[in-house]
N, C-alpha and C positions, 0 to 999 in steps of 0.2 A: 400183541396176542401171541400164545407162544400155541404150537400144538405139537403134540408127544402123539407117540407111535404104541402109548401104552392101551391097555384094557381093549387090544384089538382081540374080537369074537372070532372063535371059531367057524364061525357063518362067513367071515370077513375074509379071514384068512384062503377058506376054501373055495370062494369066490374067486381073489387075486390068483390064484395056483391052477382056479377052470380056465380065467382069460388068457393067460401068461401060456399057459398051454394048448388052446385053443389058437394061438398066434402064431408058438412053435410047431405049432399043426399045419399051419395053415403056411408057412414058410415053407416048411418042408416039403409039402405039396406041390408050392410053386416050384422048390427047386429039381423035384421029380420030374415035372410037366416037363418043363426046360429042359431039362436032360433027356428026355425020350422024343422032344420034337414036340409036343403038343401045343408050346406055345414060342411062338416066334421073338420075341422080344423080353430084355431082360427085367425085374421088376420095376419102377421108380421109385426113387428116394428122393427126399427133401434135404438138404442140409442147408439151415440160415444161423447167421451169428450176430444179433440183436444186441446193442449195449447201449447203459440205458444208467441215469444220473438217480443212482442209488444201490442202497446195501445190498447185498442179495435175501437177508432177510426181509424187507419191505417186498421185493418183486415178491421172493417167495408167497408170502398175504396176500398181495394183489394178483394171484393168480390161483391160490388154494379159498380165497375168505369169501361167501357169496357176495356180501354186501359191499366187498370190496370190488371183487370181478366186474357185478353191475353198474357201476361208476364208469369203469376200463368201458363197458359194451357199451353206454352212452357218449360219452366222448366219440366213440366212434361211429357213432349213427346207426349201430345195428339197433341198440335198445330191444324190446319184446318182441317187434314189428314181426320177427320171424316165425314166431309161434305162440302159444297160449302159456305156456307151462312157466312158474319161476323159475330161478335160478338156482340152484340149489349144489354146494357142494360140500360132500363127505371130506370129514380129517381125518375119518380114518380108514389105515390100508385095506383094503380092498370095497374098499365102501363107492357109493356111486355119484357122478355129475353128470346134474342137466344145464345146458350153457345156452346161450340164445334162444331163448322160449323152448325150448326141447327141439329144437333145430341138431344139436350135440350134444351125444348121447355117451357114456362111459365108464368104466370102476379106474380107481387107483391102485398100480400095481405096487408103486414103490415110493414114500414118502419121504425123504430125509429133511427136516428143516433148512434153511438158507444153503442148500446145495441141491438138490433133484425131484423133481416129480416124473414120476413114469406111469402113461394113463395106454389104456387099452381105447382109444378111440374111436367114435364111429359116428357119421352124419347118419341121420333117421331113415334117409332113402335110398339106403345101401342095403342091397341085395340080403336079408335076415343073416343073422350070425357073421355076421363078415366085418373085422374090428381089426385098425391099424395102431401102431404103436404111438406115440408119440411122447418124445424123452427129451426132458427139459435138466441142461443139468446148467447149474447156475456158477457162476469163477466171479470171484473177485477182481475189479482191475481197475486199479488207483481206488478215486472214489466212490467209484460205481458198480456196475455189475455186467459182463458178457454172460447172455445163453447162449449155451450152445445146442444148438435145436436141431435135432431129426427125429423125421416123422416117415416110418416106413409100412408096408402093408395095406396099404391102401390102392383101392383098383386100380388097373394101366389105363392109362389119359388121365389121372384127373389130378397128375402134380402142378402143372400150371396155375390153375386153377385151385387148387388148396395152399400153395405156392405163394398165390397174390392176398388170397385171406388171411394167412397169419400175418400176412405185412400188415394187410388194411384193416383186420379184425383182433388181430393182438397187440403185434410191436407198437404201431405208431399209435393208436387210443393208447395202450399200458405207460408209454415214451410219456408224452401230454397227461395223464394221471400223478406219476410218478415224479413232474418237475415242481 
């Protein structure tokens, strides 16, 4: 399945460039707050580097194709369990995904086939308007594929914890899919 970054809408477009800015907003902020004292500690970051026995176009599918994705969430025990809503995701840029029963919520900032997705992320019961990054860029290596994954903008405390779910809700289902 191939997907093109073509006949992307204006509607699309002006989305990806509200969130993408809405994040640089929202950085920025933090790094004001920080700088004047307001807030004590510096933001968290994610970085994980996942590799995995396949092309980077396959991961790429199994992480952009819904009906591929929901394969990935079974293997890994989340299934719908988490919420009502299908799975649902846009191919194209700035278009939107719902991932675990609408548990994860988001648009696509940056699509490149078999090298990057860049999503504006957000769990559903994060404080309204409040969407962290998370950038997946895919490398070749031998026969397989490393991501190279970070995920920033996301509330203080909850790296840990977002930290062990993309282990236990991407990598290792995606890993088990993908062999």
């Amino acid at each position: 399945m191939e997907t093109r970054m073509t006949g992307i809408t204006r509607r699309n477009a002006i989305a990806a460039l509200g969130m993408a800015w809405a994040c640089i907003n929202f950085s920025r902020n933090t790094a004001h707050a920080e700088s004047t004292g307001e807030i004590s500690h510096g933001a968290d970051a994610i970085h994980q580097e996942p590799a995995f026995d396949a092309k980077p176009q396959r991961v790429y599918d199994a992480l952009t194709d819904a009906r591929q994705f929901d394969k990935v969430i079974e293997i890994g025990g989340s299934s719908k369990a988490l919420g009502i809503q299908p799975t649902q995701i846009s191919s194209q840029l700035g278009g939107p995904f719902i991932l675990f029963g609408g548990h994860i919520i988001g648009r696509h900032l940056e699509l490149i086939p078999a090298r990057r997705i860049v999503q504006a992320w957000r769990v559903v019961d994060w404080e309204q308007g409040v969407y962290s990054i998370a950038r997946f860029e895919l490398k070749e290596s031998g026969a397989g594929t490393k991501i190279l994954f970070d995920h920033t903008g996301f509330p203080n405390g909850l790296a840990a914890h977002l930290a062990d779910g993309w282990k236990g809700h991407y990598w290792d289902p995606l890993r088990t899919f993908l062999s």
